[in-house]
C-alpha positions in Angstrom: 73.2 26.3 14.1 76.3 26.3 16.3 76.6 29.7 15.9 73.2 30.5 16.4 73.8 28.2 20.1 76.6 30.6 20.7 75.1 33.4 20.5 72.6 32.8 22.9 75.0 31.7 25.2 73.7 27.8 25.0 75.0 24.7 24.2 72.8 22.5 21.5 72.5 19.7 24.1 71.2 22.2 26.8 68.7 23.8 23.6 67.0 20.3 23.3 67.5 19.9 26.8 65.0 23.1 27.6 62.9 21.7 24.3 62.0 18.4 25.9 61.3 20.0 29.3 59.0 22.8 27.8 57.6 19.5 25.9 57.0 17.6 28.7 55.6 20.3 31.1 53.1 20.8 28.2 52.0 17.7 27.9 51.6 17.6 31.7 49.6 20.4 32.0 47.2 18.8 29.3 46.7 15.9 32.0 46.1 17.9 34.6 43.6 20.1 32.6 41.5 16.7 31.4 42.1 15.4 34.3 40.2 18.4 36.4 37.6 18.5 33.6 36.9 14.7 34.9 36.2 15.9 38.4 34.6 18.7 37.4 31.7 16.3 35.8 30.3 15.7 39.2 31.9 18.6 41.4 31.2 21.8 38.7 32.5 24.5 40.9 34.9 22.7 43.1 38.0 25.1 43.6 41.3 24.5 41.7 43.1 23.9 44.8 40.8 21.4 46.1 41.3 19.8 42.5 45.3 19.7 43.2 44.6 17.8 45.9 42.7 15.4 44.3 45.0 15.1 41.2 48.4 15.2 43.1 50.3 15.8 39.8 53.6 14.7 40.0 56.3 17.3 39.4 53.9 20.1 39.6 53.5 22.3 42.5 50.2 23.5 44.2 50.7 27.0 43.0 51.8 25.9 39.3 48.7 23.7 39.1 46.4 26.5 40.6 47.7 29.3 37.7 47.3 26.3 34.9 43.5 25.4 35.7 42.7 29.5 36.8 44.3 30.0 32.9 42.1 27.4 31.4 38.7 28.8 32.9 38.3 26.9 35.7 38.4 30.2 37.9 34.7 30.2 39.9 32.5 32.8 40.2 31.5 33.7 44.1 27.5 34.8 44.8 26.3 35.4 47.8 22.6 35.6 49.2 21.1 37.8 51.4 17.6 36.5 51.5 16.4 35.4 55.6 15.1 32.0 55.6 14.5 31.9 59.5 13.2 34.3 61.8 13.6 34.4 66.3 11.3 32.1 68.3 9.6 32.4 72.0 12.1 29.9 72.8 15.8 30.3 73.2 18.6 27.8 74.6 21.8 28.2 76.2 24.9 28.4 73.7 26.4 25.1 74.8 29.4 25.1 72.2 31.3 28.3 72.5 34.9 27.5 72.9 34.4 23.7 73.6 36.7 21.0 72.1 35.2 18.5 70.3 36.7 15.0 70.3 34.9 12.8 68.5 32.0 12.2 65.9 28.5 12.1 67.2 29.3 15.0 69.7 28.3 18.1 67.8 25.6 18.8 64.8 24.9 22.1 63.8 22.1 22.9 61.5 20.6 25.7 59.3 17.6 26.5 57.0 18.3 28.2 53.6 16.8 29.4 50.7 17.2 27.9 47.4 16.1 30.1 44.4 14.7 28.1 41.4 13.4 29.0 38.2 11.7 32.5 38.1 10.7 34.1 41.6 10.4 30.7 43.2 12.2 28.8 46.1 12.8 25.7 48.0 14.5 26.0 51.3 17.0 23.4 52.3 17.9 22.3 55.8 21.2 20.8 56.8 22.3 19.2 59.9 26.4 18.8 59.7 28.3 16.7 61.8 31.4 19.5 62.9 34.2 16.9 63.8 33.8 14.7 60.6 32.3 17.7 58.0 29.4 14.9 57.2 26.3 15.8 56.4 24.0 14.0 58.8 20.8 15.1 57.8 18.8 16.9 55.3 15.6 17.8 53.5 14.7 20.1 51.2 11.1 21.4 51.6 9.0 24.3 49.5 7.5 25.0 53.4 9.4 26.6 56.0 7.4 24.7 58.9 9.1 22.8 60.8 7.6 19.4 60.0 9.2 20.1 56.3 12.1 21.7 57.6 14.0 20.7 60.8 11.9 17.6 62.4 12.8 15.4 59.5 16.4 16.7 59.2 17.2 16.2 62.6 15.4 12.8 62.8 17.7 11.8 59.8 20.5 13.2 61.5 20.3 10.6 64.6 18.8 7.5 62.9 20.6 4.3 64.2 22.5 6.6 67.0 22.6 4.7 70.6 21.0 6.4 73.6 24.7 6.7 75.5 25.5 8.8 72.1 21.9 10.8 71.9 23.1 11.6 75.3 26.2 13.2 74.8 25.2 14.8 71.5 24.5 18.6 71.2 22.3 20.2 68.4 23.1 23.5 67.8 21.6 25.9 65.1 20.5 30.0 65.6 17.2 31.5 67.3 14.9 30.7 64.3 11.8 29.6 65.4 11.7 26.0 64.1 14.5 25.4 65.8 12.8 26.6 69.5 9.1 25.2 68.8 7.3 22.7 70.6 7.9 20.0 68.0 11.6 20.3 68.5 11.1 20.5 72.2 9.7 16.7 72.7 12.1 15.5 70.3 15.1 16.6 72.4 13.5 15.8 75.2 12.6 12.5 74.5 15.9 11.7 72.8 18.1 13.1 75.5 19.5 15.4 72.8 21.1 18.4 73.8 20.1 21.9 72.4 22.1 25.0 72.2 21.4 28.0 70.0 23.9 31.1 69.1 22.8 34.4 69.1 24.6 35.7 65.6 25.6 34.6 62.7 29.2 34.4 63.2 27.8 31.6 66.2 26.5 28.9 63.8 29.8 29.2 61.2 29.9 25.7 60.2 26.7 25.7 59.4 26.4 28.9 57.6 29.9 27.7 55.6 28.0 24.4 54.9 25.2 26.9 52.8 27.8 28.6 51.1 29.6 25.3 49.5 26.8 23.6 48.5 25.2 26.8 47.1 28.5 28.1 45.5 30.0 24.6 44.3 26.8 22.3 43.7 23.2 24.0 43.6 22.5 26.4 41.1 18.3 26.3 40.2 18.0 30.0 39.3 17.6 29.7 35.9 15.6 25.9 36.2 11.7 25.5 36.5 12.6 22.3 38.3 9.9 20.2 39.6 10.3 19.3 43.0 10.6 15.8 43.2 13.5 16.3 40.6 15.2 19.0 42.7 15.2 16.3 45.6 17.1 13.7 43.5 19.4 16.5 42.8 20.1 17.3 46.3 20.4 13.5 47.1 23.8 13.3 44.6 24.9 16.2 45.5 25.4 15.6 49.6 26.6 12.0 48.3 29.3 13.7 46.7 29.9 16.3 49.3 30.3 13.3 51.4 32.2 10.8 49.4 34.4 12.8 47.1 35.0 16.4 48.1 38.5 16.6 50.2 38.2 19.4 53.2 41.1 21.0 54.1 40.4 20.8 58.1 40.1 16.9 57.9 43.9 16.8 55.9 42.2 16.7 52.6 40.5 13.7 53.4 36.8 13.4 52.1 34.0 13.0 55.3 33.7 9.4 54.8 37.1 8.7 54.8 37.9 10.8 57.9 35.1 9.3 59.6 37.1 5.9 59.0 40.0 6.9 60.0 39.1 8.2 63.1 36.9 4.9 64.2 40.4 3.2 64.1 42.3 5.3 66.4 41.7 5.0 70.3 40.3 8.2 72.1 43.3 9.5 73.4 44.2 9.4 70.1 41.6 11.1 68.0 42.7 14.5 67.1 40.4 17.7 68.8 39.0 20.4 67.4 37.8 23.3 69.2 35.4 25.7 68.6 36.1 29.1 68.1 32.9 31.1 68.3 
């Protein structure tokens, strides 16, 4: 064997030295497979790095992790959907929120209507209201109507329960033209509540909202191939914005979860909350 060493230009020590390495990185590499199996119980499409950042393995970099889990078919599959869900009212608002820093929660929601395919040739339509500064997801309902008493009332009405009129005030609810948005409904709610409305002309001027479609409808929802009864659909949806909430790290709040930011944040003083501005 010590020939065998010398030929390859090693010592024995430094053979067994590179056999216990390869020996441990294996076995760390299982972990961090099982591990990431574990998450992806709850969160079944939730990107491999956003699964490093959960798992944190020790020794093994963001990159190394990344090629492990996209080796070991955790690689997700992208779809995107081109069906309208909402379509321009008689009534427009000012975009309030173009280029404006936002510095704390409470100060901006932005919300959107889309459609959620179910079972053969059928839908629901699901209407967010995020909160942009903490990524929490304020409000929602999920509806098989796209009037506005299914649609936006109750998701905006969820959105402000328990908020203080001083905050109602100061608070700006921004979504596109679509008509639900601009009705009369809407109208008496913002004006009773002091609520600010602002609308954005394109796409590109509700981003947070639109991105807000695309990870729940690429990481949690997928009812295509389900005849799912509605009720059950609901109490889908219910788990799933808990976990968005809870459990899924964003990279713009530092990898903290929405909960977690928004606790962080109520324990600093307002000169020291960080700002985020808007860029559309």
């Amino acid at each position: 064997m010590n020939d065998i060493y010398a030929m390859a230009g090693i010592t024995k020590q430094g053979f067994y030295g590179r056999l216990s390495r390869a020996k441990d990185l294996f076995e760390k590499e299982g972990t961090i497979i099982e591990m990431a199996r574990e998450i992806r119980v709850n969160h079944k499409k939730m990107g491999c790095r956003k699964i490093f950042d959960e798992i944190k393995p020790c020794g093994l970099g963001r990159d190394r992790t990344e090629r492990v889990l996209l080796n070991n078919g955790f690689r997700i599959p992208r779809k995107r959907n081109y069906q309208r869900t909402t379509y321009a009212g008689e009534r427009f608002y000012d975009n309030l929120i173009s280029g404006s820093i936002i510095t704390d929660k409470n100060r901006l929601f932005v919300s959107d209507i889309t459609y959620i395919p179910i079972g053969y040739r059928n839908h629901y339509y699901l209407t967010l209201v995020l909160d942009v500064y903490t990524r929490y997801i304020k409000g929602w309902s999920l509806s098989r109507t796209m009037i506005v008493e299914d649609t936006v009332e109750p998701s905006f009405l969820m959105s402000i329960e328990g908020m203080n009129d001083e905050d109602l005030k100061k608070l700006v609810f921004h979504s596109d033209k679509g008509s639900q948005y601009g009705s009369d409904i809407m109208r008496s709610h913002y004006k009773r509540t002091e609520v600010n409305p602002s609308m954005g002309g394109k796409a590109w001027e509700n981003a947070h909202a639109e991105s807000l479609n695309g990870i729940l409808k690429n990481e949690y929802i997928n009812f295509e191939n389900i005849n799912i009864p509605f009720k059950t659909a609901n109490k889908m949806l219910s788990k799933w914005i808990y976990l968005y909430n809870n459990e899924r790290p964003h990279g713009s709040l530092n990898k903290m979860k929405p909960t977690e930011f928004e606790t962080y944040v109520d324990s600093l003083t307002n000169k020291h909350k960080p700002k985020y501005k808007i860029n559309y």
